[in-house]
DRENVO-220755 format. One record per residue (C-alpha): residue in one letter; x, y, z. Coordinates in steps of 0.05 Angstrom, whole numbers, padded with zeros to 5 digits, always signed. Layout:
# DRENVO-220755
AXYZ/...
//
This chain:
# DRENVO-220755
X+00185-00105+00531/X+00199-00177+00526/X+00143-00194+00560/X+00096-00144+00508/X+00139-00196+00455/X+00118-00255+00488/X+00046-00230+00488/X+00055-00225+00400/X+00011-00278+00379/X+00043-00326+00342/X+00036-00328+00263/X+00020-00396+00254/X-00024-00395+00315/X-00069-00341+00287/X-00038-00293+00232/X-00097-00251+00236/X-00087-00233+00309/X-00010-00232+00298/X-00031-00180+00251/X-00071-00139+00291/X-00018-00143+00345/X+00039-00126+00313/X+00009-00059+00295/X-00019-00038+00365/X+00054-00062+00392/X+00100-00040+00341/X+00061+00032+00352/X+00044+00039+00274/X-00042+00055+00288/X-00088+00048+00335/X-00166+00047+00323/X-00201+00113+00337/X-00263+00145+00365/X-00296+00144+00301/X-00317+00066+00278/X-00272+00052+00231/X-00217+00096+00227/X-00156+00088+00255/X-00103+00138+00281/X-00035+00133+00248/X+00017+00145+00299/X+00088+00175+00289/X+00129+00117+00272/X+00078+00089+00225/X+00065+00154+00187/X+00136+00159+00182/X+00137+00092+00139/X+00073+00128+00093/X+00123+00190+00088/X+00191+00139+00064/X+00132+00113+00015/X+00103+00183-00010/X+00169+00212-00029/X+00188+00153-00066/X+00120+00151-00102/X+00123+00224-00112/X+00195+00223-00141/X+00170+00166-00194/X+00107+00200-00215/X+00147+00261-00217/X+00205+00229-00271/X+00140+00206-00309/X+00115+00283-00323/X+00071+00279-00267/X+00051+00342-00216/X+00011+00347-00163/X-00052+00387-00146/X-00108+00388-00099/X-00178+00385-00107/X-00240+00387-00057/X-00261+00336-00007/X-00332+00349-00017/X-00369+00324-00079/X-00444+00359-00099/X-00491+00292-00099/X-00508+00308-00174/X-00436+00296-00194/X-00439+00222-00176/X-00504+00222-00218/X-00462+00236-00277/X-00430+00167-00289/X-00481+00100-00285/X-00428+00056-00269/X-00388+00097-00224/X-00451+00113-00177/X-00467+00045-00171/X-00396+00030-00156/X-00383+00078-00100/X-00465+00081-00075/X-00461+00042-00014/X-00401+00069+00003/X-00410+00147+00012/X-00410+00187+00069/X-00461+00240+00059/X-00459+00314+00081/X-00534+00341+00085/X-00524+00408+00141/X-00484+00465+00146/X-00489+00484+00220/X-00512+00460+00294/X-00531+00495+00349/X-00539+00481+00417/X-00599+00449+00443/X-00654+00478+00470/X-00650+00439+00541/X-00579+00447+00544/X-00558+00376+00534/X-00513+00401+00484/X-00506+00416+00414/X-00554+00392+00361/X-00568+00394+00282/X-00594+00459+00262/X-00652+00436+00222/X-00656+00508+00181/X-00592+00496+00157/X-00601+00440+00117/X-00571+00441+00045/X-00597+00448-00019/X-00555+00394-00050/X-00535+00345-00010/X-00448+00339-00010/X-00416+00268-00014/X-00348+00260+00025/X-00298+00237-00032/X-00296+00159-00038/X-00248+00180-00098/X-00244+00247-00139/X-00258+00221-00212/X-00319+00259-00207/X-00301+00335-00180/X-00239+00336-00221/X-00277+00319-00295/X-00317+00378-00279/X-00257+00416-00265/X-00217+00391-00330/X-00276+00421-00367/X-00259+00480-00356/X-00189+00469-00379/X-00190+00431-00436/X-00209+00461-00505/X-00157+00443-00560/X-00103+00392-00564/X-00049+00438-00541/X-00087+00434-00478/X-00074+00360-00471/X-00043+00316-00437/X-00063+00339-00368/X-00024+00291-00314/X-00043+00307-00239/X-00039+00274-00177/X-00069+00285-00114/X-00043+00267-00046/X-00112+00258+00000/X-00157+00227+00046/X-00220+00189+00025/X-00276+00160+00055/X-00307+00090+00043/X-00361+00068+00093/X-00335+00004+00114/X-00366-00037+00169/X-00308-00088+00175/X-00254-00057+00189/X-00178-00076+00197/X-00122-00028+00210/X-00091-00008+00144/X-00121-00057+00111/X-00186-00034+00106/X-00206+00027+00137/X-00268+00076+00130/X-00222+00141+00121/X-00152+00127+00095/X-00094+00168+00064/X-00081+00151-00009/X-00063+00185-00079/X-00098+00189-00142/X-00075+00196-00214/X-00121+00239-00257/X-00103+00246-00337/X-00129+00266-00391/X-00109+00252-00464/X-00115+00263-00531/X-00116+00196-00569/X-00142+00119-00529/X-00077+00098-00546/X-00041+00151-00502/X-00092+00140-00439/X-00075+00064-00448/X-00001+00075-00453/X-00015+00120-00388/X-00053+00068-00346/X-00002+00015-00366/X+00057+00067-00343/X+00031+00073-00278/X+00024+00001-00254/X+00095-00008-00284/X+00118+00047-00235/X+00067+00016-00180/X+00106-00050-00186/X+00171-00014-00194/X+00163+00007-00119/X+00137-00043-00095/X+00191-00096-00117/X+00250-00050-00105/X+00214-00010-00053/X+00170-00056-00011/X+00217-00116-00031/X+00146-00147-00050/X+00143-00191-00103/X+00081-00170-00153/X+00041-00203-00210/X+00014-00156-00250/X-00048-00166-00292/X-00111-00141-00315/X-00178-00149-00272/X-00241-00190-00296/X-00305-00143-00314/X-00331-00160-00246/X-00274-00139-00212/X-00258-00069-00247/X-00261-00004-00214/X-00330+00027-00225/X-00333+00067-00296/X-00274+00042-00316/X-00265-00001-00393/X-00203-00025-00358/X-00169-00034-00293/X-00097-00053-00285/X-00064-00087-00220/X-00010-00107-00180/X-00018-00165-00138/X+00022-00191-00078/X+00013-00258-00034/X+00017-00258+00035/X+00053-00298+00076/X-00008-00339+00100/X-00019-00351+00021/X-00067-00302+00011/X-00072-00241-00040/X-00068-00165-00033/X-00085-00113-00080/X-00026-00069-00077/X-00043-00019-00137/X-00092-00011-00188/X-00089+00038-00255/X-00156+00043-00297/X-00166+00060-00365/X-00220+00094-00361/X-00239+00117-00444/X-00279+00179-00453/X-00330+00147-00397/X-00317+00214-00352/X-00300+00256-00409/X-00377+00242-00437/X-00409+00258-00370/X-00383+00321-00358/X-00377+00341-00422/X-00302+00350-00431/X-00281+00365-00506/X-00227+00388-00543/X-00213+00413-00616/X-00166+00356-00652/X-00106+00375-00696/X-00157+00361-00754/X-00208+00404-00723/X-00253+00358-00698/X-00289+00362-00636/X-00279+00306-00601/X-00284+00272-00521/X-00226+00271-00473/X-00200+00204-00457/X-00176+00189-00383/X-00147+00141-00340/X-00132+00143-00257/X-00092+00095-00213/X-00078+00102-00141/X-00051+00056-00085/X-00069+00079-00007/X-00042+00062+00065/X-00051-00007+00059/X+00007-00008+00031/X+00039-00010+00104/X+00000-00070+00122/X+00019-00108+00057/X+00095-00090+00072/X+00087-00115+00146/X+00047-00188+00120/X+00097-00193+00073/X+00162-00197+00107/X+00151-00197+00183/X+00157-00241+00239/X+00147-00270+00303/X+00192-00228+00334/X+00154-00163+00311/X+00178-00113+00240/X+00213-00134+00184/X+00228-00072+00148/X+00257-00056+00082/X+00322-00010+00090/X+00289+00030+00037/X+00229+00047+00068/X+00246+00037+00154/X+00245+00109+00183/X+00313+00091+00228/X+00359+00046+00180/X+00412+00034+00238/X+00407+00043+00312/X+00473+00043+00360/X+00462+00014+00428/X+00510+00032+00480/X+00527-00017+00531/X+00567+00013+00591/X+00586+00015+00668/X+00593+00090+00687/X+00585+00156+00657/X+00649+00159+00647/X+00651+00098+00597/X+00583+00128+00559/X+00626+00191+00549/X+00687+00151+00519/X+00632+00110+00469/X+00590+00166+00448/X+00656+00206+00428/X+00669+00135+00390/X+00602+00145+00362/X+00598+00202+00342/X+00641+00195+00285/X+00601+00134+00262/X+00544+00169+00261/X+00567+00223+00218/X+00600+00176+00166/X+00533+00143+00169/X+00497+00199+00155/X+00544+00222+00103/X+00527+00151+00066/X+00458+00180+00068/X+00436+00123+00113/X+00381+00145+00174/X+00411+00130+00241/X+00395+00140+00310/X+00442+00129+00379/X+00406+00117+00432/X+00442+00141+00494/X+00370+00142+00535/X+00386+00125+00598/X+00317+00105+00624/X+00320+00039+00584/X+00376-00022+00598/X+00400-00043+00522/X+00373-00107+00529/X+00298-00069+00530/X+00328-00025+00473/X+00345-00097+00429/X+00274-00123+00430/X+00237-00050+00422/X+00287-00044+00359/X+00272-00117+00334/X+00197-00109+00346/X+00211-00042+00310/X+00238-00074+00254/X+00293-00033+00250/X+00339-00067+00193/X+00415-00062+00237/X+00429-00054+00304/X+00497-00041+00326/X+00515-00053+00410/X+00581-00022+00425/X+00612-00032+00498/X+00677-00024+00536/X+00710-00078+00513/X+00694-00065+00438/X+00725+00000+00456/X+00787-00030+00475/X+00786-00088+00420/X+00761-00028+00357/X+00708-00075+00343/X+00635-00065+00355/X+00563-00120+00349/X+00525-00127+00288/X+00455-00145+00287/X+00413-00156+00218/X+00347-00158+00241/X+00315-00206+00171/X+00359-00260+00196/X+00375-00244+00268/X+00439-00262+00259/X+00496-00226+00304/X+00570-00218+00279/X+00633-00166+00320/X+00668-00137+00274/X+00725-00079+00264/X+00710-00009+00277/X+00743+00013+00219/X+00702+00010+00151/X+00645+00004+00184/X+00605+00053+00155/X+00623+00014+00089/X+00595-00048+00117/X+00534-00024+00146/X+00511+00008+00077/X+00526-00059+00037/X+00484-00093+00087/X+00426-00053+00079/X+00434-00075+00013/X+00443-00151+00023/X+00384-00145+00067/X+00339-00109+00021/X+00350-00160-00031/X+00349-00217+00019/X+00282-00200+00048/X+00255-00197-00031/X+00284-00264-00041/X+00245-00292+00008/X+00185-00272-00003/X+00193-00292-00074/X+00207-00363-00066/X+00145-00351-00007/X+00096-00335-00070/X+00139-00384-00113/X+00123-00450-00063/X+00054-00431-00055/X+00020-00426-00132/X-00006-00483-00165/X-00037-00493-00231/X-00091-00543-00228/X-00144-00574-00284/X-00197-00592-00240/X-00245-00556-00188/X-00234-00613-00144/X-00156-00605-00139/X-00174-00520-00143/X-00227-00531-00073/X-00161-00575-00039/X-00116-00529-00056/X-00155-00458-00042/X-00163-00487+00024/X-00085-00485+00042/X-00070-00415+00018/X-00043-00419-00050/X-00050-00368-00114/X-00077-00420-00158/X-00064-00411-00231/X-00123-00446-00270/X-00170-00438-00336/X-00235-00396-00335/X-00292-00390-00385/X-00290-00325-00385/X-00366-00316-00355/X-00388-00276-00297/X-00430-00339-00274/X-00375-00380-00272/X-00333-00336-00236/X-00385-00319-00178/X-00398-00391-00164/X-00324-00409-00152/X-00325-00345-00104/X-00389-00369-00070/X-00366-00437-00064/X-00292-00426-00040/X-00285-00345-00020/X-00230-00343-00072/X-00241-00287-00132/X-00199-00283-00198/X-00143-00234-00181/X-00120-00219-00253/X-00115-00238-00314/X-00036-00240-00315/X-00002-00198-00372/X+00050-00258-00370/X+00045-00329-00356/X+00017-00391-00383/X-00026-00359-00448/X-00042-00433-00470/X-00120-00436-00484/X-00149-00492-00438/X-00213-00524-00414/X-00250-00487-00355/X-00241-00526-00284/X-00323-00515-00269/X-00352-00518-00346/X-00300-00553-00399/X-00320-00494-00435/X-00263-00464-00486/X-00215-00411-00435/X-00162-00368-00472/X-00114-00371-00419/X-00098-00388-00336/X-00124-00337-00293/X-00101-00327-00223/X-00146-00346-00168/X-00134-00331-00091/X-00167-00308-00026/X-00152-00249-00014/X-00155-00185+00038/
//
């Protein structure tokens, strides 16, 4: 194991490849068969699953339930929406047979060419689509409304670059799907859910968020607006971490989704959606770990505390697991996830570096001379930092440490984001500074034109338009045209 940590590429060395190793080594994914998907192994699902029941709890307390609707889409649904073909277009997967068979020379099996479908099927990219069509058929007066339904499912995006979590063809997400009565109660929706998206994230994640609204460019595809949280990195650049769209009565229009008002008027649905996906798990590991491997959040690692027993003979393992086994249980009873690992194939000093690559946010070592002396080793794994203390109240100490360490790790990646945003006046300064990993906070025109030449000149895109923040009207850097406010500019993932 140390030398697998040795073999961690450094961060500042190449952050990408740190990245990339620190999820093959920490045993979070691994990349499949199939080009571009990845396979999510045990201990990284297990982060997804601390995530889900979070989310689900939060959507839940905000009148939320969850359903499920198909994978497969009919072709003609994605015809539906102008904006939300094009969006999704060069994206889809697309079903067109219904059966093989096996091959006349025996090589195997082949496409049956006579069962080939009469409407070609599209492998969800998202589920805006299917589930309008559905909602007509529930939707007829008011009383009907609001619907609020999420959906806990894989999608598929064809992506030829591909980066575990980050960006993957197939990847596990969930999507929001409402429908209202009024605009104002489809805006107040799409606004609630990136409040609840940056809720988890910040006391979640411990990921510090700006949250803003996206340029037209930028907005999800049939949407009027779309809502984000965004995080920085720790090599400066951004991550999309959420996204809730207002969608107006876009959807309810093309599928024909009305509803009789309380003044008996006929009138269109109006929607919004908002989901956030497994990359999630890589924004939480380039947001907090290290060279040394994981740097988890107690609120979201799968094994809070691990107890390490150092010892001589059986009979000493037997005297410290009895001492343990009390721990654990007032551990447990704290509601904190613990594991003792008693494994005897594995010398604790392999154990400390698989649990620090692991992230795992406190280690506690206990030997025979802590049981003589009551006292047993403290690890924190966000600082390293090693402290023996007494036996007794430990439980009590443990829990407020996972506390101190949740809001440490936050901290720190605060004053990370805090060091590395600018606000600049000129494209000069914006080029110098783009080039070091910074958010840059900085006046736009406003114009599509303008906003594609800065990305084709310096691969950085407007992130948001922050919903707080400098709201002084300026000059643009690139035109000197009039700009109503800084926008916030990065390179992002």
């Amino acid at each position: 194991m140390a030398k697998e940590l040795k073999e961690l590429t450094p961060r500042s060395e190449n952050y990408s490849q740190w990245y990339q190793d620190l999820v093959i080594k920490a045993d979070l994914a691994e990349n499949s068969a199939v080009r571009g998907c990845m396979v999510i192994k045990p201990y990284g699902y297990a982060i997804w699953e601390k995530m889900q029941r979070a989310l689900d709890d939060m959507f839940k307390a905000t009148g939320h339930v969850n359903a499920y609707f198909p994978l497969l889409i009919p072709k003609s649904f994605l015809s539906r929406e102008a904006d939300h073909v094009e969006g999704f277009a060069k994206e889809c997967a697309v079903v067109t047979h219904y059966r093989l068979k096996n091959a006349a020379d025996g090589s195997g099996v082949v496409v049956d060419p006579a069962a080939r479908l009469e409407e070609e099927l599209i492998i969800r990219p998202t589920s805006e689509t299917i589930i309008w069509n559905t909602y007509r058929n529930w939707i007829h007066s008011y009383r009907d409304l609001p619907i609020l339904i999420n959906q806990w499912a894989n999608v598929m995006r064809w992506e030829m670059r591909t980066r575990l979590f980050l960006r993957t063809a197939e990847f596990l997400w969930q999507e929001g799907h409402t429908a209202h009565a009024t605009r104002l109660e489809a805006e107040e929706e799409a606004r609630r859910m990136q409040d609840v998206y940056a809720d988890f994230a910040e006391n979640h994640m411990a990921m510090p968020v700006i949250k803003g609204v996206k340029s037209a460019s930028e907005r999800f595809a049939g949407a009027l607006d779309t809502y984000t949280i965004e995080a920085m990195m720790q090599d400066g650049k951004a991550l999309q971490a959420g996204t809730s769209h207002f969608l107006g009565q876009n959807f309810g229009k093309a599928f024909d989704v009305t509803f009789v008002d309380r003044n008996g008027q006929t009138e269109y649905a109006w929607a919004s959606s908002w989901g956030v996906s497994t990359r999630l798990i890589g924004a939480l590991i380039m947001s907090h770990s290290d060279d040394n491997g994981l740097v988890l959040p107690p609120r979201l690692a799968p094994v809070q505390a691990v107890i390490i027993p150092i010892y001589r003979s059986a009979e000493q393992l037997a005297q410290i697991g009895e001492k343990v086994a009390g721990i654990v249980a007032n551990l447990k009873a704290l509601g904190i996830s613990v594991k003792y690992d008693d494994a005897d194939n594995r010398k604790p000093g392999w154990k400390f570096a698989e649990y620090e690559l692991k992230g795992v946010p406190v280690r506690l070592a206990l030997g025979g001379r802590d049981l003589e002396n009551g006292t047993i080793e403290v690890m924190r794994r966000d600082t390293l930092e090693k402290e023996t203390v007494t036996c007794q109240g430990i439980e009590t100490h443990v829990k407020n440490l996972l506390d101190e360490i949740q809001a440490n790790i936050y901290q720190k990646a605060l004053r990370t984001r805090e060091t590395r945003t600018v606000t600049v006046d000129t494209y000069a300064e914006f080029k110098e500074k783009i080039e070091d990993g910074h958010f840059i906070q900085a006046h736009w025109d406003g114009t599509a034109e303008t906003e594609e030449q800065v990305k084709n000149e310096t691969k950085a895109t407007i992130r948001c338009i922050p919903l707080a923040g400098d709201l002084t009207p300026g000059q643009c850097m690139v035109t000197g045209k009039p700009s109503a406010q800084r926008v916030l500019f990065a390179r992002a993932y």
